[in-house]
C-alpha positions in Angstrom: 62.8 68.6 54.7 59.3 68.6 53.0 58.2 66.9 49.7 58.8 70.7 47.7 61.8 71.7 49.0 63.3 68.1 48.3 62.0 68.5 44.9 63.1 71.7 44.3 66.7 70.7 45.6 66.9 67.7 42.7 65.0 69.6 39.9 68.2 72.3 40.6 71.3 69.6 40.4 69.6 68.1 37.2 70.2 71.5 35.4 73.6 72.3 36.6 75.2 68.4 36.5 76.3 67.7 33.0 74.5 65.5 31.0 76.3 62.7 30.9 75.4 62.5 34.6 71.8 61.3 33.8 73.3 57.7 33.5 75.7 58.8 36.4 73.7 56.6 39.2 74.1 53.1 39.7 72.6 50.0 38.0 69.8 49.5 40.8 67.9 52.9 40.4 65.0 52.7 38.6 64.0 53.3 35.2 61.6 56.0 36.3 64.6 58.7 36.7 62.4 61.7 37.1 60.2 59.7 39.9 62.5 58.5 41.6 64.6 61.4 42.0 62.0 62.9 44.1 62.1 59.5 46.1 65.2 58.8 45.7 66.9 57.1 48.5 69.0 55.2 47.4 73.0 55.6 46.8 74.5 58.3 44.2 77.6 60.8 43.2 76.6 63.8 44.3 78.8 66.7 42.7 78.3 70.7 41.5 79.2 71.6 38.2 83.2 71.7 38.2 85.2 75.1 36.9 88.7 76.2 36.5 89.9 79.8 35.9 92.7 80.0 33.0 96.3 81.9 33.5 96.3 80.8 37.1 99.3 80.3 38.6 100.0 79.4 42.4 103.1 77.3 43.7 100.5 74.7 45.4 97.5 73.3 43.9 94.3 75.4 43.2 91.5 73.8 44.7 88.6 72.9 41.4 85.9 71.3 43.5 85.1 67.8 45.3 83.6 64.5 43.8 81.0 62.5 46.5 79.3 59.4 46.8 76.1 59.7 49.7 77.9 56.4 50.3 80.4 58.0 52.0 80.5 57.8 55.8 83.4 59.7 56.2 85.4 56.6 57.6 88.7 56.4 55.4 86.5 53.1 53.3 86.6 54.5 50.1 88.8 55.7 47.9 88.3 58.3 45.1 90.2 57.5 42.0 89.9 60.1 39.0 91.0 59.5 35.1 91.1 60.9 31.9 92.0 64.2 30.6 95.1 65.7 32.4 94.4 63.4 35.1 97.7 62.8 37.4 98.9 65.6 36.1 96.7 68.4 34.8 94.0 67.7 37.6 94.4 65.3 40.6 92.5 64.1 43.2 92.7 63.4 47.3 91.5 59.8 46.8 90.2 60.5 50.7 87.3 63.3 50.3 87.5 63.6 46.7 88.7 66.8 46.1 89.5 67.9 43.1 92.5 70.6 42.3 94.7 71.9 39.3 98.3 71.7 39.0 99.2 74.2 35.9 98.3 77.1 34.3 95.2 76.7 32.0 94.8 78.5 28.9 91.0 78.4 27.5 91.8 79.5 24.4 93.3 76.6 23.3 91.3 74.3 25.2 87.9 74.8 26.7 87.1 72.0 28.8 88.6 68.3 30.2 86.5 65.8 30.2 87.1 62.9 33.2 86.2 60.4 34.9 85.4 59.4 38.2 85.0 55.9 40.3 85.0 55.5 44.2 86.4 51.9 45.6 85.8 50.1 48.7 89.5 49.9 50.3 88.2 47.1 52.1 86.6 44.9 49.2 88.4 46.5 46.4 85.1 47.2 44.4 83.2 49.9 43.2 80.5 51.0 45.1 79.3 54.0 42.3 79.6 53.3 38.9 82.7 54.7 37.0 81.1 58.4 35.8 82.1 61.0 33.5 82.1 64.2 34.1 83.2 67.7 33.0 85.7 70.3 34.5 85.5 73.7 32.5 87.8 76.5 32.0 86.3 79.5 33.1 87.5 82.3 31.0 89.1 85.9 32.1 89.6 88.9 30.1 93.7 88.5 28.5 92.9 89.2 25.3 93.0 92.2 23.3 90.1 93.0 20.4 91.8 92.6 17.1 90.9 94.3 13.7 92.1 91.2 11.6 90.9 93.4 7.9 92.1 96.9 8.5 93.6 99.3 7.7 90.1 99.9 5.9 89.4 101.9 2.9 85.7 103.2 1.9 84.3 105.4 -0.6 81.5 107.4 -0.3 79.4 109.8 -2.9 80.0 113.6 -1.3 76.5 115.2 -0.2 75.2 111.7 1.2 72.7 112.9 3.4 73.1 112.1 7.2 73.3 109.0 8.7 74.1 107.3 5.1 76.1 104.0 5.8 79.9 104.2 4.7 81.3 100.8 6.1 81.9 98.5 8.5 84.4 97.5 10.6 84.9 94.1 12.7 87.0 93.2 15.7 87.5 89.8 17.0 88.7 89.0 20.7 89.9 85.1 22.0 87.8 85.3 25.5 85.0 83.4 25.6 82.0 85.4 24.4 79.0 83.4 26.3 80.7 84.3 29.5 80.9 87.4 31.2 81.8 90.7 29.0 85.1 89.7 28.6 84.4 89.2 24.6 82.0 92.0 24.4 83.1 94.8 22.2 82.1 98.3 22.6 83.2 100.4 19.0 83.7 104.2 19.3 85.3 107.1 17.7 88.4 108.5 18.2 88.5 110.3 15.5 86.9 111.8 13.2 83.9 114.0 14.7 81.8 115.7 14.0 81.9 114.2 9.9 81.5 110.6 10.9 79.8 108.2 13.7 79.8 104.7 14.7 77.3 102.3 15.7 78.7 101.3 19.2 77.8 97.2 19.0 78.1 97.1 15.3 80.7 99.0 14.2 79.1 100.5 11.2 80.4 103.7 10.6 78.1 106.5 9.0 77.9 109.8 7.8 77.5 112.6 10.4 77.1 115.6 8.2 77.1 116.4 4.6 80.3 117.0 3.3 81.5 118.8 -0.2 84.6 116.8 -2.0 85.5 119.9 -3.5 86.8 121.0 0.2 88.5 118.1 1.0 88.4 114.4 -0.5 89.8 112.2 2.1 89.4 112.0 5.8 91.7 109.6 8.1 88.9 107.8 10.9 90.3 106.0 13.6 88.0 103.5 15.5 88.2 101.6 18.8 87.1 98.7 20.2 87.1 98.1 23.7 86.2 94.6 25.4 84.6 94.5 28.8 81.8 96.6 26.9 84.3 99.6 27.6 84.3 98.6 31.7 87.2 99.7 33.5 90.5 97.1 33.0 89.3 96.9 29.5 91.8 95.7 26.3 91.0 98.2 23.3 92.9 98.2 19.8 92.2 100.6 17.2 91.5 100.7 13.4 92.2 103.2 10.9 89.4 104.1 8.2 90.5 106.0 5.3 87.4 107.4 3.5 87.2 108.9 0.1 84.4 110.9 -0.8 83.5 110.1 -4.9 82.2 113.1 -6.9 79.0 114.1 -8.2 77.8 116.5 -10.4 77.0 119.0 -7.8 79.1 122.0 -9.6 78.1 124.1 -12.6 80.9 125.5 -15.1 82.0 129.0 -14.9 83.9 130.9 -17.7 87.4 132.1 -16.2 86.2 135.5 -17.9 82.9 137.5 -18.3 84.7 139.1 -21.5 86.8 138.1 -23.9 89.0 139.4 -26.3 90.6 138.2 -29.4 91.7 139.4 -32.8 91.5 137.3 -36.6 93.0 138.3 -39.8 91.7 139.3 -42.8 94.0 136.8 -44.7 92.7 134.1 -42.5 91.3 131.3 -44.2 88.2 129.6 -42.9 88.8 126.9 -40.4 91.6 129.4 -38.5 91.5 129.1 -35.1 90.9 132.7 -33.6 90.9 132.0 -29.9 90.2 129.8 -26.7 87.8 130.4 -24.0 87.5 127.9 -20.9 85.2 127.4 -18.5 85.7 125.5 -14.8 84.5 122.8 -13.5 84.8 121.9 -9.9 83.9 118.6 -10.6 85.8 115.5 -12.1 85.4 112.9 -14.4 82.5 112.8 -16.9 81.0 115.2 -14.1 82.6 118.1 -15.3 82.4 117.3 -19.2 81.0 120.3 -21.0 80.1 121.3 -24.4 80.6 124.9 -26.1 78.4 126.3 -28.5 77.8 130.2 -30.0 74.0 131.5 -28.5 74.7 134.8 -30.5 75.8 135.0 -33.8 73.8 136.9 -36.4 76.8 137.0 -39.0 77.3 133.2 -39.0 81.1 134.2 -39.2 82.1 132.0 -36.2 82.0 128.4 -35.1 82.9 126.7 -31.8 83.8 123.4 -31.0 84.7 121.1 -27.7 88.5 119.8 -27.2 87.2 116.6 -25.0 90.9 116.5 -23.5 91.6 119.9 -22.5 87.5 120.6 -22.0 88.3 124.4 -23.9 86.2 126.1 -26.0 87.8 126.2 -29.4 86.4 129.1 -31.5 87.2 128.7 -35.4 86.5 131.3 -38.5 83.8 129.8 -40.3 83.8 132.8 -43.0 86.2 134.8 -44.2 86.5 138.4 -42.8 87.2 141.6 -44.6 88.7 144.3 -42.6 87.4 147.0 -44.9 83.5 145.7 -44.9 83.6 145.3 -40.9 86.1 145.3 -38.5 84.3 143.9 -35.0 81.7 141.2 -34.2 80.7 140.4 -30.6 79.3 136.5 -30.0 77.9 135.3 -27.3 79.8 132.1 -26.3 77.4 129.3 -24.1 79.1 126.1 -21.6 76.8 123.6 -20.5 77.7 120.8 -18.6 77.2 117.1 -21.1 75.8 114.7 -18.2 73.5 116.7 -15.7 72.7 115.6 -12.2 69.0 116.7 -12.1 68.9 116.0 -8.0 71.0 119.7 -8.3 69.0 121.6 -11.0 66.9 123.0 -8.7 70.4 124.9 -7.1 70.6 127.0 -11.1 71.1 125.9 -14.3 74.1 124.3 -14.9 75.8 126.1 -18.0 77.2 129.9 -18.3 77.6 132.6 -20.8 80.5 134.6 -21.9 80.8 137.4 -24.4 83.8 137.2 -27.0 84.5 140.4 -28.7 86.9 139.8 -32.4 88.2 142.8 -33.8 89.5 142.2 -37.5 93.2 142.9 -38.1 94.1 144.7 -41.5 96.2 143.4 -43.7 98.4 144.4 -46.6 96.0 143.0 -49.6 97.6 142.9 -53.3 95.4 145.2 -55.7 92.0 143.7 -56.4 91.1 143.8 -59.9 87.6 145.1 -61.2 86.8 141.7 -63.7 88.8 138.1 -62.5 88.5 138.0 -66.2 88.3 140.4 -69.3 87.3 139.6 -72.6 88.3 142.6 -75.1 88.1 142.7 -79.3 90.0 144.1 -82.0 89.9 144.4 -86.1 92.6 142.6 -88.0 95.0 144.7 -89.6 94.8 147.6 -87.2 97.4 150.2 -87.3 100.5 149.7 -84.0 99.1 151.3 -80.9 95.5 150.8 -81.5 93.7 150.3 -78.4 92.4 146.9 -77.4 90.7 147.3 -73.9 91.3 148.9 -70.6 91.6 147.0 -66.9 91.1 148.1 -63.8 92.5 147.6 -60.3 93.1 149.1 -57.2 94.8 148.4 -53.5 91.6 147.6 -51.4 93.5 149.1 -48.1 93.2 152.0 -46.4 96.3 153.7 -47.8 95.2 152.4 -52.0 98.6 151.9 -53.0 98.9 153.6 -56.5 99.0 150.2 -58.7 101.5 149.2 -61.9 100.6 147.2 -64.3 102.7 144.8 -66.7 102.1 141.9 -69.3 103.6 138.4 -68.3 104.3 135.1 -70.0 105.5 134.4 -73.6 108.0 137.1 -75.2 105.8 136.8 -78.2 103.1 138.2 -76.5 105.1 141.2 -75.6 105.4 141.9 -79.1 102.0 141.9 -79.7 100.8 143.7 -77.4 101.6 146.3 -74.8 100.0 148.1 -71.2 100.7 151.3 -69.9 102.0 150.5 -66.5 100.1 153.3 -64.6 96.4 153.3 -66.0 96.2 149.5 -67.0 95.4 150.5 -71.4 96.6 147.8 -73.3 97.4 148.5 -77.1 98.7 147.0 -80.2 102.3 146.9 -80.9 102.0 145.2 -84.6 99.0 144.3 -86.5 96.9 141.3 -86.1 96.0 138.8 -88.4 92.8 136.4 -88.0 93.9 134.0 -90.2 96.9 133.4 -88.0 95.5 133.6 -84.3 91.6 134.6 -84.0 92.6 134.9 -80.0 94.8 135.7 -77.9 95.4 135.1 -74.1 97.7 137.3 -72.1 98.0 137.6 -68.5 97.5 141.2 -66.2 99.4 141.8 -63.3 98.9 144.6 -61.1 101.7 145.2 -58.5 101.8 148.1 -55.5 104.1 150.1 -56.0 104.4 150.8 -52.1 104.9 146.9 -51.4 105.9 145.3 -55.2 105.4 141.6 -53.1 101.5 142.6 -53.3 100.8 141.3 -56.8 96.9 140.4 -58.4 96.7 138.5 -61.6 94.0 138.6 -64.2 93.1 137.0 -67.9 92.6 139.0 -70.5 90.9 136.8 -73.9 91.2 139.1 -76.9 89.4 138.2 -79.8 90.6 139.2 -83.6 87.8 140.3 -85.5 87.9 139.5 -89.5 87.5 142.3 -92.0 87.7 141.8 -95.6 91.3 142.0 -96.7 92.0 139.3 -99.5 90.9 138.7 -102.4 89.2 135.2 -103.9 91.5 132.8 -105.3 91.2 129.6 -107.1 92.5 126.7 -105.1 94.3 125.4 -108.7 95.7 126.0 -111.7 93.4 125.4 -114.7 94.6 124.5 -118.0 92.4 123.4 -121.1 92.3 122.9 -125.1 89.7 123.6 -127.6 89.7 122.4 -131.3 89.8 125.3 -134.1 86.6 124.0 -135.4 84.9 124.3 -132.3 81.3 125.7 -132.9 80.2 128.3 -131.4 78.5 127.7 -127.2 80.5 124.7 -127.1 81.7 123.6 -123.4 
């Protein structure tokens, strides 16, 4: 054997022998390990690195691997006695060569390695002749365990529309073989199902979006994932993980009016503030995403007003002025839905907002008689003769059909007997004269009543005034009485 080959030879056991093996030979080797190594000749252990496969079993022992000292001739002199970890009953030894075999079934998930040691006696002297060594047996591992998804079932939400290949989660399976050996720990992730929306990184188990996908088809999709060991090599374990994905909304959906046209109808006796009708609009969306506000674009009369019922996202659409079925009896508005929080990625799509057109037509209704003057003011002389005339008011039924219209004189009897109206053309007269020293006015109250509906009754004031003319005559507010002497002079006071 030349110089390279020899040195070849030892730079090869150093790697493989454990560490503990530098101090392995005996007290008489130099200090100079890596030099004499290559000239070594004196006496040593000489060993390969020791491994045992787990789950063995076998009725006789399995044969591990055989301790040596170069001392040994081969002549039955020395005896090989091994201790330590499972030692005697774990692992033994032939004390005759040195071999080294396992007794039971090893399980390297609960433990990894044994560590021993090792000492070779002279039968004849009793003594060592190597140093007592420690050394290392390792379990080698095989594939018997399954992956394991120790956090699912999983649950992920995604925004709908993510473009492709956005990351939705990621899911992790553990297996108990030993991952730095062999590919009995290596995990290959794949889908089983779930094509063609999703995908998974193979070696990391990300999942990701395969295509872009609208919530307002469908919200939820069930993903099942495996994960095979033996990076997916036949005899492979595999266990599987369910993924349930939600997709979250965006605003990707404009509202639409259920109608293009709408119809509705308000009476004249409404009073402002009635509500006349309801117009809706729909929203694909959820959330604040399909919020919407309501307002009139076309309106020229100002009669309407709409407003925004946050809750039940309608269109309420109120009477903001009276309506008279005689002056007009339809208005057409232009109702207008926009949506409150825009997503401007999606404007370029269309605005997002819609118009309807609401048509009102004004219902008639059975108004009491309308009277020309809310409130008349009318004079006449004291002292005029019964029946003079005072004044004349005027009403009439503002409805198609103008009701012919009876008038009558309401509150205090003593008014009655004052004065009087003639119940068809509204002339009131006197019915006894009027004094202005008594009452310079007088108010009575006018009702005018359809004679077609008498429940249809207007009201109106009437102020009369009593104008003075001169009837009396001066009088002294006293009596005077007074004396004067008979020989009063003449001018005297």
């Amino acid at each position: 054997m030349n110089f390279s080959t020899l040195l070849s030879l030892v730079l090869m056991l150093v790697q493989l022998w454990p560490c503990s093996l530098s101090t392995q030979n005996h007290s008489a080797q130099s200090t100079d390990q890596s030099f004499t190594a290559v000239r070594r000749v004196k006496r040593g252990w000489v060993w390969e690195p020791l491994f045992a496969t787990e789950e063995q079993t076998s009725m006789v022992p399995v044969y591990v691997g055989q301790l040596k000292s170069d001392l040994d001739k081969q002549d039955g002199n020395l005896k090989y006695i091994l201790t330590g970890e499972g030692a005697g009953s774990t692992f033994i030894i032939d004390e005759n060569n040195g071999k080294i075999y396992v007794t039971q079934k090893l399980d390297r998930e609960k433990k990894s390695f044994y560590t021993l040691r090792a000492q070779a006696i002279s039968r004849s002297t009793q003594l060592p002749v190597e140093p007592e060594s420690e050394f290392i047996i390792k379990v080698r591992d095989i594939n018997d365990h399954e992956p394991q998804f120790l956090d699912g079932p999983y649950v992920a939400t995604v925004p709908e529309m993510s473009p492709e290949g956005t990351s939705v989660t990621q899911v992790t399976a553990t297996d108990g073989d030993d991952p730095s050996y062999g590919n009995s720990a290596r995990l290959l992730y794949s889908l089983i199902q779930g094509q063609p929306y999703f995908s998974v990184e193979p070696k990391t188990g990300v999942i990701r979006m395969a295509s872009q996908m609208d919530r307002e088809t469908k919200d939820q999709y069930l993903v099942i994932i495996q994960a095979k060991d033996m990076v997916g090599q036949a005899g492979a374990f595999s266990a599987t993980a369910t993924v349930t994905i939600n997709l979250s909304d965006i605003n990707d959906n404009p509202p639409k009016f259920q109608q293009r046209l709408y119809h509705m109808s308000v009476s004249e006796e409404a009073p402002v503030g009635t509500t006349v009708g309801k117009v809706f609009a729909e929203d694909s969306d959820i959330g604040e995403n399909a919020a919407m506000n309501y307002s009139i674009e076309e309106d020229s009369s100002g009669v309407f007003d709409i407003i925004t019922n946050n809750e039940t996202q309608e269109g309420i659409i109120l009477l903001k002025k009276t309506v008279d079925y005689e002056s007009k009896r339809r208005y057409s508005i232009r109702a207008k839905v926009v949506n409150r929080y825009i997503d401007y990625r999606f404007l370029k799509e269309g605005p997002f907002e819609d118009k309807t057109v609401v048509k009102i037509s004004v219902e008639d209704a059975d108004e009491p008689p309308v009277f020309t003057l809310e409130n008349y003011v009318m004079e006449i002389a004291e002292g005029a003769m019964i029946g003079s005339l005072v004044g004349v008011v005027t009403a009439r039924d503002p409805d198609d059909d103008d009701s012919p219209v009876r008038y009558s004189i309401v509150h205090g009897m003593h008014l009655k007997r004052l004065f009087s109206i003639n119940e068809h053309n509204g002339t009131i007269i006197t019915t006894r004269p009027l004094d202005r020293e008594i009452a310079s006015w007088h108010n009575i109250t006018v009702t005018a009543t359809e004679t077609r509906n008498p429940e249809k009754i207007s009201e109106a004031n009437v102020y009369i005034q009593v104008l003075d003319v001169n009837d009396h005559a001066p009088e002294f507010s006293k009596y005077y009485e007074t004396f004067v002497c008979e020989n009063a002079v003449s001018g005297q006071v």
